[in-house]
N, C-alpha and C positions, 0 to 999 in steps of 0.2 A: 302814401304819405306816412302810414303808421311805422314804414320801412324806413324810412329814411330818419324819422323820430327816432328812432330804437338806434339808429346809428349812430346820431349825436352827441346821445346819453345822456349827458347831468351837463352838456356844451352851454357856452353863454346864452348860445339861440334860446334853449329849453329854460332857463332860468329865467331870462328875459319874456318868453311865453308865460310860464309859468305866474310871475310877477303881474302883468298883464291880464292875466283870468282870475287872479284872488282877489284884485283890486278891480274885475268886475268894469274893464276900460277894454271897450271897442277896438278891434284892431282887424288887419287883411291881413294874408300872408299869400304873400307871387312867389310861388315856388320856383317861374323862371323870369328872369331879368333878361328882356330882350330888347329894352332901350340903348342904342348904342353908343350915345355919352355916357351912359355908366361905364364901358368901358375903360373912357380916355380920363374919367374922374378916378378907376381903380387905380390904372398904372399912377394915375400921377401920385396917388398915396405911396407910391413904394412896393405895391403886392404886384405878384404874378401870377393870376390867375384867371382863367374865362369867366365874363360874367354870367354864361351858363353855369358856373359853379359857383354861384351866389344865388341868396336869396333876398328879399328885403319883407319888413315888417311895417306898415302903415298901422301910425296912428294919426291921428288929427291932423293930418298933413304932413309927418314927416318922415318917411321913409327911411327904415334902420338898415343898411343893409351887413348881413353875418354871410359869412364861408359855408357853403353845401360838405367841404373836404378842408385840405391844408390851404393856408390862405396864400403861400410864396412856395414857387417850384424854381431850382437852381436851374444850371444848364446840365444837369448830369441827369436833372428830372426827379430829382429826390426831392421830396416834400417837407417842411415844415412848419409845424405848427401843430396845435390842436383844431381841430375838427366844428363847426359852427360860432369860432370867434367874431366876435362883431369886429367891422371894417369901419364904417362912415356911415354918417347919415345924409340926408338931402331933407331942407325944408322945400315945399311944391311950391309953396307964397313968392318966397324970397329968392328961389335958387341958391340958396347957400350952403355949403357942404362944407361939415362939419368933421375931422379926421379923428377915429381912436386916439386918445391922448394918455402917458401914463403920469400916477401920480405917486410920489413915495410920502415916506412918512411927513414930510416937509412939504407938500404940498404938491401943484404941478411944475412938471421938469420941464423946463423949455427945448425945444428941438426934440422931444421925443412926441412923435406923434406920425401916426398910420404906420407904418411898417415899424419902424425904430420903437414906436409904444409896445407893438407886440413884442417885440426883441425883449423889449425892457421886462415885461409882466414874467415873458415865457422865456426864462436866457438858458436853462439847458435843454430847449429844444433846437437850437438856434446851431 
């Protein structure tokens, strides 16, 4: 586990941990995602990636899930992105899954969201 931390680095996972343990709020972390609608909820966001290369974060019911690695691999197999990005969430209650969304100085962009939001935050990775 401490290997995989030290991988992420300063990653949204780590921050979002981080966040989490100063404000002293309860949380899991499944280091593996073997449910296999999270699958068909990844792709449908836009990423390409196994959901054995995810991980998710429970709190109170809602399941955060971030990238283990890159969160979209092309067809050449090159990777992009940064490394523990958060992807979607999933409320347990509701089944509602919620996509990365971005927002610029003006608020939220419409149509960016799950992959396109990554694009948007992280565009010379891309």
């Amino acid at each position: 586990m401490s290997n995989l931390l030290e991988a992420l680095g300063e990653s949204e996972f780590k921050q979002f941990l981080d966040t989490l343990k100063r404000l002293g709020i309860e949380h899991e972390i499944n280091w593996e995602l073997m449910d296999r609608t999270w699958q068909k909820v990844i792709e449908a966001a836009g990423y390409k990636i196994s959901v054995l290369g995810c991980l998710s974060v429970c709190v109170a019911g809602v399941d955060y899930v971030f990238s283990k690695g890159q969160a979209y691999w092309d067809e050449e197999e090159n990777g992009y992105g940064p490394k523990g990005v958060f992807m979607l969430s999933r409320n347990w209650k509701t089944g509602k899954i919620t996509s990365r969304v971005f927002f610029s100085d003006f608020g939220f962009v419409p149509g960016k969201t799950g992959l396109e939001a990554l694009k948007a935050e992280y565009p010379n990775q891309f």
